[in-house]
DSSP file (Angstrom, degrees, kcal/mol; ACC not computed):
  #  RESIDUE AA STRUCTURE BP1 BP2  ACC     N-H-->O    O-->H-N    N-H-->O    O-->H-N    TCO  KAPPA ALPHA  PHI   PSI    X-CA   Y-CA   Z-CA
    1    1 A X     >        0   0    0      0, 0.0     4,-1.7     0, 0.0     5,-0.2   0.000 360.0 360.0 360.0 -33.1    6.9  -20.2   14.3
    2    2 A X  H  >  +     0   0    0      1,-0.2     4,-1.0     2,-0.2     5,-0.1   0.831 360.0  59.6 -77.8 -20.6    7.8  -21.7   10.6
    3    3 A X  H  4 S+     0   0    0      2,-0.2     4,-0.4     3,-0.2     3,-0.4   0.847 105.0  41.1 114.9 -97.5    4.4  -22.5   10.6
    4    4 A X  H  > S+     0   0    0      1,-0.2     4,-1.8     2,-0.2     5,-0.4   0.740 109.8  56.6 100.0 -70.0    3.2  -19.2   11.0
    5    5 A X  H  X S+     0   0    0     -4,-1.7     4,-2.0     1,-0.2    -1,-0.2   0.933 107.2  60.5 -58.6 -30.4    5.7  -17.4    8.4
    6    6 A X  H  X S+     0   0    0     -4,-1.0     4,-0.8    -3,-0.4    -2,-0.2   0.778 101.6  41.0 -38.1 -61.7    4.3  -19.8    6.0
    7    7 A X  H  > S+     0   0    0     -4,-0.4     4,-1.4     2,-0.2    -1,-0.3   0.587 114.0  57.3 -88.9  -4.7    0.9  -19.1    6.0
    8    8 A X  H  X>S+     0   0    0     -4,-1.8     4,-3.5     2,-0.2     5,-0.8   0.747 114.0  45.2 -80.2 -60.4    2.0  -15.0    5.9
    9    9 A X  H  <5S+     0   0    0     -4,-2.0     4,-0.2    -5,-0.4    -2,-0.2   0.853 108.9  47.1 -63.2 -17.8    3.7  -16.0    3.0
   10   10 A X  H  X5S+     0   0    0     -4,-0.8     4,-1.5    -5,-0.2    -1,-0.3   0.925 117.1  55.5 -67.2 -42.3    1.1  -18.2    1.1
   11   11 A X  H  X5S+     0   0    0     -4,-1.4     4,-1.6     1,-0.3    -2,-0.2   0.742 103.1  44.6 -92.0 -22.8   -1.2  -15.2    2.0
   12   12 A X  H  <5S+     0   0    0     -4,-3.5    -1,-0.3     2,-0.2     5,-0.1   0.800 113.8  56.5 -91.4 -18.7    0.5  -12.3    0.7
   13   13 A X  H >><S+     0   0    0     -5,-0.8     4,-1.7    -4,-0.2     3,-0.6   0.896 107.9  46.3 -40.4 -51.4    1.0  -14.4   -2.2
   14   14 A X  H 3X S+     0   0    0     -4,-1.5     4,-1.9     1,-0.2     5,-0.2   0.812 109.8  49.5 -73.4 -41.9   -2.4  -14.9   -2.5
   15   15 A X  H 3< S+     0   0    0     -4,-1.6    -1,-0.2     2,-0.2    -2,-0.2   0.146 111.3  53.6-104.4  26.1   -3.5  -11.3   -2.0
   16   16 A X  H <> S+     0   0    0     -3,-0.6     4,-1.8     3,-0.1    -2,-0.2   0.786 113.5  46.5 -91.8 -62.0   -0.7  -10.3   -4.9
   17   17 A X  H  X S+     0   0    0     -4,-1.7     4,-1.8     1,-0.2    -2,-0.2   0.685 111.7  42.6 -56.6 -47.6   -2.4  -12.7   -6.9
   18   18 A X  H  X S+     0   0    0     -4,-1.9     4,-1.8     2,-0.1    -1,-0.2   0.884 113.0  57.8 -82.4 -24.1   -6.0  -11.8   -6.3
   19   19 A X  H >> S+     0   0    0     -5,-0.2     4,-3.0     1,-0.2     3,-0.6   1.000 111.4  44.5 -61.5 -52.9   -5.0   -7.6   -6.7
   20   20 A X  H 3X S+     0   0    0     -4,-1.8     4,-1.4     2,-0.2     5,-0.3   0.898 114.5  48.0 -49.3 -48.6   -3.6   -8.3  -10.1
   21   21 A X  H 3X S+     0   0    0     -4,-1.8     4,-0.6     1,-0.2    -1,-0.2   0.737 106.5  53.3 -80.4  -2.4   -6.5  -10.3  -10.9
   22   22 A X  H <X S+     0   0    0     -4,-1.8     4,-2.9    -3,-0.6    -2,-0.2   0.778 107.3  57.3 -77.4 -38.1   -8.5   -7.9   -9.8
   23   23 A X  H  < S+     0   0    0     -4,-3.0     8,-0.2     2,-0.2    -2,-0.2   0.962 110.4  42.0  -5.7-101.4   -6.4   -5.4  -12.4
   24   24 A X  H  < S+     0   0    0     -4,-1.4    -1,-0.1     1,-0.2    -2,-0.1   0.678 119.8  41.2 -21.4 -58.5   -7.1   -7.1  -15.2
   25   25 A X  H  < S+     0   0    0     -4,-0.6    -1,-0.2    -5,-0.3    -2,-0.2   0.890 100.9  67.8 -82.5 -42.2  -10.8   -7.9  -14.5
   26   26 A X  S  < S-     0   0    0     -4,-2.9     2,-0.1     2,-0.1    -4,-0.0  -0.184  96.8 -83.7 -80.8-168.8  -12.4   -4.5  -13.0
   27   27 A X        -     0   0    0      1,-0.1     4,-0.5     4,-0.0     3,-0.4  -0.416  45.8-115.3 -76.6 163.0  -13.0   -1.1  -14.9
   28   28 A X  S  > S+     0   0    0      1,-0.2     4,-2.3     2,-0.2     5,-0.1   0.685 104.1  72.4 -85.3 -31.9   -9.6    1.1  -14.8
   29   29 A X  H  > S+     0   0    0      1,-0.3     4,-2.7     2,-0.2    -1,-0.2   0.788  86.3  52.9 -55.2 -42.4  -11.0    3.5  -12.9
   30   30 A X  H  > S+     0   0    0     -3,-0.4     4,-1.3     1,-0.3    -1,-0.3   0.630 108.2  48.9 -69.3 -25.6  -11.3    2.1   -9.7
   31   31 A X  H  > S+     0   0    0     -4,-0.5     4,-1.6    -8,-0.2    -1,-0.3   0.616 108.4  59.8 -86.2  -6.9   -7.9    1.1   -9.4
   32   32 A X  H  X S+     0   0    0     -4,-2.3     4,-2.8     2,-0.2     5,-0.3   0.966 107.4  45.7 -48.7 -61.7   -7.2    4.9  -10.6
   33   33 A X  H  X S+     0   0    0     -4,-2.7     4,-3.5     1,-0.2     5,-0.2   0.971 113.5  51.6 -43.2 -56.1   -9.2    6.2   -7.5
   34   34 A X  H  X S+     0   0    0     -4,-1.3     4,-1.9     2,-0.2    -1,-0.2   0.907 106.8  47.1 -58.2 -45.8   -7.3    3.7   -5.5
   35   35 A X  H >X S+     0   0    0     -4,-1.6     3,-1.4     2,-0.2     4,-1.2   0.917 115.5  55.7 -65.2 -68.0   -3.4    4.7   -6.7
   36   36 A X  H 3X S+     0   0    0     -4,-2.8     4,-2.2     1,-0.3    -2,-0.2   0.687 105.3  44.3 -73.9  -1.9   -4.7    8.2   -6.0
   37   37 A X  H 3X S+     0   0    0     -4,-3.5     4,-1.7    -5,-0.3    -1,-0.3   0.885 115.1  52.3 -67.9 -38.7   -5.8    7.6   -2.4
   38   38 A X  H <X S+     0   0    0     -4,-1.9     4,-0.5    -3,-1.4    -2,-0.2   0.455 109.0  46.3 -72.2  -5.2   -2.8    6.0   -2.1
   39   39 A X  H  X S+     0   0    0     -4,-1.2     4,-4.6     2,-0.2    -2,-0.2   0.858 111.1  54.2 -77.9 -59.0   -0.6    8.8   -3.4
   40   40 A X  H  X S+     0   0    0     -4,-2.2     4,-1.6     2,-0.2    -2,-0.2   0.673 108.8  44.5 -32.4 -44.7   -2.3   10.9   -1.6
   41   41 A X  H  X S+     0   0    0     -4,-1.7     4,-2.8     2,-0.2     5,-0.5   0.939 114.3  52.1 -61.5 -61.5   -1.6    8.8    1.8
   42   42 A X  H  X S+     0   0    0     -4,-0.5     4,-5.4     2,-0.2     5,-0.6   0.988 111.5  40.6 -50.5 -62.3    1.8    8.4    0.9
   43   43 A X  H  X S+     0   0    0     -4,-4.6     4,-1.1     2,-0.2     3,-0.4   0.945 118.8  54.4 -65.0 -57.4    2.7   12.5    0.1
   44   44 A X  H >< S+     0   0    0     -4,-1.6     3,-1.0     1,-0.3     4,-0.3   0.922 108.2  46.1  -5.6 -83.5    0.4   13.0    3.5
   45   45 A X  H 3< S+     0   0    0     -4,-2.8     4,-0.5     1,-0.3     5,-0.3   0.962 120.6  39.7 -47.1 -50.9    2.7   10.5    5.5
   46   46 A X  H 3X>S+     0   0    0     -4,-5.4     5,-0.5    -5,-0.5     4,-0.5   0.751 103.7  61.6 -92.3  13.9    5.8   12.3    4.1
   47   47 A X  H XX5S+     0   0    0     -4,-1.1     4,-2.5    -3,-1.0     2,-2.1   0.471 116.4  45.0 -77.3 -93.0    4.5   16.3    4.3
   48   48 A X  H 345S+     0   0    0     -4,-0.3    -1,-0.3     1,-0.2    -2,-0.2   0.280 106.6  54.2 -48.5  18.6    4.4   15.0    8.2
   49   49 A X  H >>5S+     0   0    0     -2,-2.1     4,-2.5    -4,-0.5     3,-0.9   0.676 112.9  48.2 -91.2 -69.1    7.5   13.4    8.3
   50   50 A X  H <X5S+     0   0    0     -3,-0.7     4,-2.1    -4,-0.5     5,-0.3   0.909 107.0  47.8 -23.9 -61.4    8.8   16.3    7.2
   51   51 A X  H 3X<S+     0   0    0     -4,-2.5     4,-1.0    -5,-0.5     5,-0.5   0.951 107.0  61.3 -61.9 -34.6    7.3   18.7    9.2
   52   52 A X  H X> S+     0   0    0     -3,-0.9     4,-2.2    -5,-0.4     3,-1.0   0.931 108.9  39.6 -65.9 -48.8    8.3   16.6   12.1
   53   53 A X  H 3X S+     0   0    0     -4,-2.5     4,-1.5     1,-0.3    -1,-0.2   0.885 104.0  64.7 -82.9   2.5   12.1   16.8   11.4
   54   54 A X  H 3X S+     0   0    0     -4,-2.1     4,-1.0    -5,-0.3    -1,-0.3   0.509 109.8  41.6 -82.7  -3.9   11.9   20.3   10.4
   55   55 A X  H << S+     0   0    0     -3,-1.0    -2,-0.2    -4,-1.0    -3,-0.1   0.680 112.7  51.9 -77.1 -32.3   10.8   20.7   14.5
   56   56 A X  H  < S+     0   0    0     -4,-2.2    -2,-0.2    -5,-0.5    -3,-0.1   0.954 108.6  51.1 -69.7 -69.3   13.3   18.4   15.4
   57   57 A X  H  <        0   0    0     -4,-1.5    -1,-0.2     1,-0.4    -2,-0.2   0.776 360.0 360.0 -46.3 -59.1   15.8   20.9   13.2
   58   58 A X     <        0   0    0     -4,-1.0    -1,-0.4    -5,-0.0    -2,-0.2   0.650 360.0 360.0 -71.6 360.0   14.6   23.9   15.1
């Protein structure tokens, strides 16, 4: 099991490491597109967390 937790943690290390260098290196844009798909997911995920406890509320 320590084993295991090990390599998750080298790996998200690693894929911190390669997003940032990926930053730096590509055109701005594409990690624009990418924060807003991922804004987008995120207000998505909570508009339906919402909506779900406003069912629960009724």
């Amino acid at each position: 099991m320590p084993n295991i937790n090990r390599n998750f943690v080298l790996g998200m290390g690693l894929f911190i490491f390669g997003s940032y260098q990926l930053r730096k290196r590509w055109s701005s844009t594409l990690m624009d597109n990418m924060e807003i798909e991922v804004s987008s997911y995120t207000q998505r995920q909570k508009l339906l967390k919402d909506k779900n406890t406003e069912e629960l509320a009724d």
